[in-house]
TITI-377949 format. One line per 4 residues: number of its first residue (from 1); for each residue x, y, z of C-alpha. Coordinates in steps of 0.25 Angstrom, whole numbers. Example, Ala and Ser with C-alpha at 12.3 -4.5 7.8 and 13.67 -1.06 7.14 Angstrom:
<lummis>
1	49 -18 31 | 55 -4 29
</lummis>
This chain:
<lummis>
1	0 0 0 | 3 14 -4 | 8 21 10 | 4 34 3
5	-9 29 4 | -11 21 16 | -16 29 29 | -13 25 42
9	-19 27 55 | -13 36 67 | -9 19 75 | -1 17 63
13	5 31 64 | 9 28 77 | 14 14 75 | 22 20 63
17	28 33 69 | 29 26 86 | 23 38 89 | 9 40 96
21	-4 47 92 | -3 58 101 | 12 61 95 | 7 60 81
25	-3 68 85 | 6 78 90 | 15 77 77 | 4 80 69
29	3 93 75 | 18 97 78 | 26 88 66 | 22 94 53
33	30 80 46 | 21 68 53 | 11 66 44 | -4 72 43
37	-16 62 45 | -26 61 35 | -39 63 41 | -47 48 36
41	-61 55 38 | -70 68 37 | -68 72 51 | -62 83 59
45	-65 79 74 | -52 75 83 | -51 59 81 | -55 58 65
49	-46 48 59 | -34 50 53 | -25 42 45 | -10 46 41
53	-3 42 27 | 6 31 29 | 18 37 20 | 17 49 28
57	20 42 41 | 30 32 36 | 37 48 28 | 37 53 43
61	43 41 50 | 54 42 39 | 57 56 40 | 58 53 56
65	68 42 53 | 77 50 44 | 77 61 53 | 83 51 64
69	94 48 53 | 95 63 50 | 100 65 64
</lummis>
């Protein structure tokens, strides 16, 4: 499958990044890299599902680890 087109949900983020809701959360609001979630339906109250794009994450997990190498 596409990872361009696949959509995972904020678990697989966590497992993927070993890092917790809250943090991403907070990263969404402070760390203008970590990718954006895509809202999955028409609503705008707190708690409407989200999804984020599977190539965006593994992108950010990359850059992470280059910046490691970097240092």
């Amino acid at each position: 499958m596409n990872t361009d087109l696949r959509i995972i949900r904020i678990r697989e983020v966590e497992a993927l990044t070993a890092l917790k809701r809250s943090t991403i959360y907070k990263k969404l609001s402070t760390d203008k890299t970590f990718p954006r979630p895509i809202p999955l339906s028409d609503s705008n109250s707190r708690g409407a599902p989200v999804g984020f794009v599977l190539s965006e994450v593994l992108a950010w997990i990359e850059s992470r680890i280059e910046k490691r190498e970097d240092r």
